[in-house]
C-alpha positions as CSV (number, residue, x, y, z in Angstrom):
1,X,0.0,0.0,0.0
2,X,1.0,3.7,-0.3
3,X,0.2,6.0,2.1
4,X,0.1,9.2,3.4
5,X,-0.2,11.1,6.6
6,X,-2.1,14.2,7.8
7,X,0.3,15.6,11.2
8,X,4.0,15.6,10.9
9,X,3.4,13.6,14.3
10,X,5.6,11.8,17.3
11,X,3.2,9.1,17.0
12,X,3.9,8.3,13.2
13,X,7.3,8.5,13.6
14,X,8.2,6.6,16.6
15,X,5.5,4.0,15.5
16,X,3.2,4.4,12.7
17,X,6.0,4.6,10.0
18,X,7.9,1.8,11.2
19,X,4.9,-0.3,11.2
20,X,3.9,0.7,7.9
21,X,7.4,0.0,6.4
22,X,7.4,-3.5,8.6
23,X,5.0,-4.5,5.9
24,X,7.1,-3.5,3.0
25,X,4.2,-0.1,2.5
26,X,5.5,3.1,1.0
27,X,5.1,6.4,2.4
28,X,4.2,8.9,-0.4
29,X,4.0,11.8,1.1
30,X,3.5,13.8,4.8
31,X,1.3,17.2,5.2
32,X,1.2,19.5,7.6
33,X,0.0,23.1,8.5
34,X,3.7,24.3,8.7
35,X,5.6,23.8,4.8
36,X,8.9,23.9,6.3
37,X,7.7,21.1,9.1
38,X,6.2,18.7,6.7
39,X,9.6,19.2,4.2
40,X,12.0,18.9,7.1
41,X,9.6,15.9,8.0
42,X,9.5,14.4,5.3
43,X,13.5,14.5,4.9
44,X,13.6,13.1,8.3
45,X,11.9,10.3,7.6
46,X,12.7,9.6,4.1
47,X,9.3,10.1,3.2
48,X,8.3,11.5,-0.5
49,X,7.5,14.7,-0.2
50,X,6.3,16.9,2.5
51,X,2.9,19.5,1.9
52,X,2.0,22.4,3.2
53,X,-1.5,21.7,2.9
54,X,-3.5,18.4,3.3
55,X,-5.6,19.1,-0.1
56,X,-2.4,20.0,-2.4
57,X,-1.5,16.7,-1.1
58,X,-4.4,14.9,-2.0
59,X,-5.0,16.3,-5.0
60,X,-1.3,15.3,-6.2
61,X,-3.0,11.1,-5.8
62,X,-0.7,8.3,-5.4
63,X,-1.8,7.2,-1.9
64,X,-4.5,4.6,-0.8
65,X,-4.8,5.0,2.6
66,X,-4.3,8.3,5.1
67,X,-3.4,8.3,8.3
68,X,-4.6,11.1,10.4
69,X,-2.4,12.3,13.6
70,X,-3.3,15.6,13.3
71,X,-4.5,17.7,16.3
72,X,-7.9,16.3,17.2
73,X,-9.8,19.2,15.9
74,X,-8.7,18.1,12.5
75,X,-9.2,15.2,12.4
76,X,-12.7,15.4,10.9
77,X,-12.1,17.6,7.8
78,X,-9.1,15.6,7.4
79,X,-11.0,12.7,7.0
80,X,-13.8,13.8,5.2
81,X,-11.2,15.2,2.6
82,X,-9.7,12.2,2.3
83,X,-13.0,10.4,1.6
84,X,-13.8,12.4,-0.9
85,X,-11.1,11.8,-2.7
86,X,-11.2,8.2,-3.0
87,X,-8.7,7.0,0.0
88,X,-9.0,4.9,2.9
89,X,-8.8,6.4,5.9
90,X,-7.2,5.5,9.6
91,X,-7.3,7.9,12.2
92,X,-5.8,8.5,15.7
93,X,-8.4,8.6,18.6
94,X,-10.7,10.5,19.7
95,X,-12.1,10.5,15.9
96,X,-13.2,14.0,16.5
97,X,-14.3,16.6,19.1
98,X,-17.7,16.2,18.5
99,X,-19.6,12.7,18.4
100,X,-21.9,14.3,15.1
101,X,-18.8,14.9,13.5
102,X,-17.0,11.3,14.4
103,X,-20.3,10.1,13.1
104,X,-20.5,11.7,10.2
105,X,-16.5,10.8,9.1
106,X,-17.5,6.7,9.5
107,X,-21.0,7.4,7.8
108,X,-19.1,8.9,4.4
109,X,-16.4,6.4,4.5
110,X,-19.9,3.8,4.4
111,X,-21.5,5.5,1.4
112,X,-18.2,5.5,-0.3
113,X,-17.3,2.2,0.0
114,X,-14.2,2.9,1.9
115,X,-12.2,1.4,4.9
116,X,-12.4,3.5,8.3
117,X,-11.1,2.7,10.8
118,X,-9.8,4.1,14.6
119,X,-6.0,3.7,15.7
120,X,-7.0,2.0,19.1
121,X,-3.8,0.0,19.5
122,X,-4.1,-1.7,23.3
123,X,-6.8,-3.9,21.4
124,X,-4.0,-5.4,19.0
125,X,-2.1,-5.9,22.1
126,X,-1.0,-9.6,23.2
127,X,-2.0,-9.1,27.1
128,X,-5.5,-7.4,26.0
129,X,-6.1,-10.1,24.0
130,X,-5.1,-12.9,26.6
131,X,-7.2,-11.3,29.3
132,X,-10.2,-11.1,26.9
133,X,-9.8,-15.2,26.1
134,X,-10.2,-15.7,30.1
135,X,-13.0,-13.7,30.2
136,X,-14.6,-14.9,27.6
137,X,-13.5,-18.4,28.5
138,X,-15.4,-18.1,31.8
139,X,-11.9,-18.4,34.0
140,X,-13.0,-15.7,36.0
141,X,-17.6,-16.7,36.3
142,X,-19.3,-13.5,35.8
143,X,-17.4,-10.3,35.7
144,X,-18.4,-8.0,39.1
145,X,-15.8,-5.3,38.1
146,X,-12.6,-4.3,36.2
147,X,-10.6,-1.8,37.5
148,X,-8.3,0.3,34.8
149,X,-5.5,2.3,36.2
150,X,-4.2,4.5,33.2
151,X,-2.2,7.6,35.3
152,X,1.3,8.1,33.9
153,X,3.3,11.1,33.5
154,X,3.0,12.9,29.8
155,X,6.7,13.4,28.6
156,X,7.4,17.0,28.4
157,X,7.6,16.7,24.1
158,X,4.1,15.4,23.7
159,X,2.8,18.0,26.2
160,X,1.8,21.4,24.0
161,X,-1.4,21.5,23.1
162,X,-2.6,18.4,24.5
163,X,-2.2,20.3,28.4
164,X,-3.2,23.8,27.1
165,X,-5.8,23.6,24.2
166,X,-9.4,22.7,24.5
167,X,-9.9,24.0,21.3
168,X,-7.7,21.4,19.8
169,X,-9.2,18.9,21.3
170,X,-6.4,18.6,24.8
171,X,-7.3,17.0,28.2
172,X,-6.6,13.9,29.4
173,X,-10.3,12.7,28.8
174,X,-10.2,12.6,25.3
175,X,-6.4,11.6,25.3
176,X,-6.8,8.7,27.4
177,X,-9.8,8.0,28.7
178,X,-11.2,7.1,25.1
179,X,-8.4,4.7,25.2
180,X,-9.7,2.8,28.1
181,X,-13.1,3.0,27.2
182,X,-12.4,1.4,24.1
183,X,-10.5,-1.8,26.1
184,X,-13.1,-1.8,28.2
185,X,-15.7,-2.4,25.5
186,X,-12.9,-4.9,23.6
187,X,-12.8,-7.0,27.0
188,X,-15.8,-6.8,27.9
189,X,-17.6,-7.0,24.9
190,X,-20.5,-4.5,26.2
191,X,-21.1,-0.5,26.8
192,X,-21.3,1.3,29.5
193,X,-24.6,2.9,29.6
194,X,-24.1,5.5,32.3
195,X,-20.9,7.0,34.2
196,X,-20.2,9.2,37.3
197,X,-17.0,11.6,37.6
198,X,-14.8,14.0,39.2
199,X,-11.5,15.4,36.9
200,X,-9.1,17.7,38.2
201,X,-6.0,19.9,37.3
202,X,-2.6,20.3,38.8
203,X,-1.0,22.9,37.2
204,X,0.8,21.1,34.8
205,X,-1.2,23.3,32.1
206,X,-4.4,25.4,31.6
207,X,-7.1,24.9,30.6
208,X,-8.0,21.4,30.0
209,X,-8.4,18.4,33.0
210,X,-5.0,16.5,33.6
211,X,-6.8,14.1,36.0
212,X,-10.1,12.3,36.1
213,X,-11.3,9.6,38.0
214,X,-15.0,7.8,37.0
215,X,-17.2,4.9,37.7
216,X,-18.8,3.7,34.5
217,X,-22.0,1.0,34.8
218,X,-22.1,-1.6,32.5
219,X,-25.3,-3.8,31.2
220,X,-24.6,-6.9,32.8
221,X,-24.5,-5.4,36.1
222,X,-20.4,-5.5,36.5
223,X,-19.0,-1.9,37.6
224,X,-16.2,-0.2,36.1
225,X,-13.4,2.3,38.4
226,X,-11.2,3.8,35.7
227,X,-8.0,6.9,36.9
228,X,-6.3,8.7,34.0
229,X,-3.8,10.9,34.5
230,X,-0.9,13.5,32.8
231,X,0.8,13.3,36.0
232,X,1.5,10.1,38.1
233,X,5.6,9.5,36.7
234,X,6.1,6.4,39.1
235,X,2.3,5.0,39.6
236,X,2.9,2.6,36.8
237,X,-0.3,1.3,34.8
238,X,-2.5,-1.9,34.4
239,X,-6.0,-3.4,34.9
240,X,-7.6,-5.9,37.2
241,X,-10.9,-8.5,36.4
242,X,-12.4,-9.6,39.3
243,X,-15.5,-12.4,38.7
244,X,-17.0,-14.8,40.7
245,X,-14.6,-17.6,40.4
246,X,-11.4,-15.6,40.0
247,X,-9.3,-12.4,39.5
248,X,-6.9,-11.4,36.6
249,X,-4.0,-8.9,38.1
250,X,-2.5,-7.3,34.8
251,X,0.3,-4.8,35.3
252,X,2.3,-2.5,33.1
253,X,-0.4,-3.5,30.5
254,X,-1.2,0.1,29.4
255,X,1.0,0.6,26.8
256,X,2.3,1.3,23.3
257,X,4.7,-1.3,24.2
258,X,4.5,-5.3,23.7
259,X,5.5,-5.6,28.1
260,X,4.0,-6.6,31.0
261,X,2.8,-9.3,33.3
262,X,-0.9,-10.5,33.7
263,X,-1.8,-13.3,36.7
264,X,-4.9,-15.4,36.8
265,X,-5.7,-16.2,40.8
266,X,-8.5,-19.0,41.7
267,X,-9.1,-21.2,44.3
268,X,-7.1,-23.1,42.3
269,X,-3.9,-20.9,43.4
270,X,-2.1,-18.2,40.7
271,X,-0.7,-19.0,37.9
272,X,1.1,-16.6,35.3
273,X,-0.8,-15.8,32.2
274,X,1.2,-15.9,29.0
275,X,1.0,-13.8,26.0
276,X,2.4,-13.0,22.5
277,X,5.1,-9.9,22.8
278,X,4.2,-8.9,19.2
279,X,4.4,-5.4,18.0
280,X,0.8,-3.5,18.7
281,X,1.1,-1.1,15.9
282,X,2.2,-3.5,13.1
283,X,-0.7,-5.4,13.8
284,X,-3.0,-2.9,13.8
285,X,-1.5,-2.2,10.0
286,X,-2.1,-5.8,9.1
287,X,-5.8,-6.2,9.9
288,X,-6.4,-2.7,8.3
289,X,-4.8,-3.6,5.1
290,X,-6.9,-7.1,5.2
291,X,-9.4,-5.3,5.5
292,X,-8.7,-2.8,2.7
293,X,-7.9,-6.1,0.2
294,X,-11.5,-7.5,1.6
295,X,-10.2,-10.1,3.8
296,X,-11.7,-8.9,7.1
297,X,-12.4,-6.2,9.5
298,X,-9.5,-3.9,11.1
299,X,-9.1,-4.0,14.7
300,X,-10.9,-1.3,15.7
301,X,-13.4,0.1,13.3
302,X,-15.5,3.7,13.0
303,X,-18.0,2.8,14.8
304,X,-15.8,1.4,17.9
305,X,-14.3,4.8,17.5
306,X,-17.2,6.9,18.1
307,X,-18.3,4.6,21.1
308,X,-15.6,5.1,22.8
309,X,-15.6,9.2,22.3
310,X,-19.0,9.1,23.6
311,X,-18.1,7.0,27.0
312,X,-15.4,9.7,26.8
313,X,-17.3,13.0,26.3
314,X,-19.9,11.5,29.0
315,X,-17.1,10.8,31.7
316,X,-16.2,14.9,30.8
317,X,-20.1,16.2,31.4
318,X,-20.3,14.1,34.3
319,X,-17.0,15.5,35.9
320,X,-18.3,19.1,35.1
321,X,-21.9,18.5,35.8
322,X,-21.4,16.6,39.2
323,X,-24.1,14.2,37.7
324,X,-24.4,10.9,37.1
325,X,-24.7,10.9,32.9
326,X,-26.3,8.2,30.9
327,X,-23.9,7.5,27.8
328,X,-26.7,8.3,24.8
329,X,-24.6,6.4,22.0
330,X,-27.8,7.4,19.2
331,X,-29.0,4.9,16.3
């Protein structure tokens, strides 16, 4: 495949164009709002050619698929330019700032026949998928509650906009707590239907929550306690499953990163839980491209994408409301 990106982006270059590459895909070309950025980019990275503007670069052809790590307030005109140009489409999370518009990005990749899909990668991950086989295997009885712990520190060169600008879509709701509503839903395989909060700030920027705690109730009855943060550097991360017939203890889980441990305990004792260390992103870039050559679906679609912004933009009402806040997730 040929592709090319929307965001001259830490993301893409620490992991999205290695995975890309790891599958023998070419890079075409990178734009960004900033000429000089997307050229020195693009040099960088010995991509193409770097644009100054997303549509120049469309309009010049040659890719099949765009990836969007843009700024999150992009990400919807981004998309629907894409679209209408003919391209696949695979965008960071949240999809957009707005459910309508995350809605209305997956509803024109539909009518035009086109791949969409969200870059939820702790869903591609090894551990994520071992804990959701014991689930679903019935190791643990019926789920009571899961527990995600998700507070880490934000390294000082991905801080900027996403600690000072609501406009662009910063906060640590949509930054991570979409990500654990989506690996909630993934291991789950059910949506919370209503959520209490309470977020926070600690001066690490302005203008946007750096903390949030929240309770999230789930269909079946099981509760959800999920803590993200921009500012724990030594809490570490993980997630816990606790059932009637056992517990799963997964730590350091969290992560772009193929590490961790997970532990099944029983009455039976605990025994360590083993899982493939394979690279999260390059898998996520092998089930979208199967699913571009019609082969299958791609690990997190556009409609996974827009349930888990609207867990996420519930848990943020709540938090400001002080109200407990059904999650409405529409038709």
């Amino acid at each position: 495949m040929r592709w090319g990106l929307a965001g001259a982006s830490t993301i893409a270059a620490e992991h999205m164009i290695p995975a890309f590459r790891a599958h023998g895909d070419e890079i075409a070309w990178v734009a960004s709002g900033n000429p000089d950025r997307a050229r020195r980019y693009a040099a960088e990275h010995g991509i193409g050619r770097g644009y100054g503007a997303l549509d120049e670069a469309l309009a010049a052809g040659g890719v099949d698929a765009l990836y969007i790590s843009s700024t999150n307030e992009k990400h919807a005109p981004q998309a629907l330019a894409a679209i209408a140009a003919g391209v696949h489409v695979l965008c960071e999370k949240p999809l957009s700032i707005s459910v309508d518009e995350a809605a209305g990005m997956v509803a024109a990749a539909e009518r035009a026949g086109l791949v969409f899909a969200t870059n939820h990668h702790l869903r591609c991950a090894g551990s994520h998928r071992a804990i959701r086989e014991l689930i679903a295997s019935g190791a643990v009885g019926r789920v009571l509650s899961l527990r995600v712990h998700h507070a880490v520190y934000l390294p000082p060169h991905l801080q900027g906009w996403r600690i000072n600008d609501a406009g662009a879509g910063g906060g640590v709701i949509p930054d991570i707590t979409v990500h654990d509503a989506d690996t909630v839903r993934f291991l789950l395989g059910e949506d919370p239907v209503a959520v209490v909060a309470l977020d926070g700030t600690s001066g690490l920027g302005e203008g946007v929550e750096d903390s949030v705690m929240s309770v999230w109730a789930m269909p079946s009855g099981a509760m959800v306690t999920a803590h993200e943060s921009f500012t724990h550097p030594f809490a570490g991360s993980g997630l816990e499953v606790h059932g009637t017939a056992g517990s799963i203890f997964a730590r350091g889980v969290m992560t772009q990163r193929p590490v961790g441990e997970i532990e099944l305990v029983t009455a039976e004792g605990r025994r360590p839980v083993s899982f493939s260390g394979h690279n999260l992103y390059v898998e996520g870039v092998r089930m979208f491209r199967e699913a571009v050559a019609g082969q299958g679906q791609p690990a997190a679609s556009g409609a996974d994408g827009i349930k888990s912004l609207t867990v996420a933009l519930a848990v943020r009402a709540a938090a400001r409301s002080g109200q407990r806040v059904s999650v409405e997730y529409g038709a």
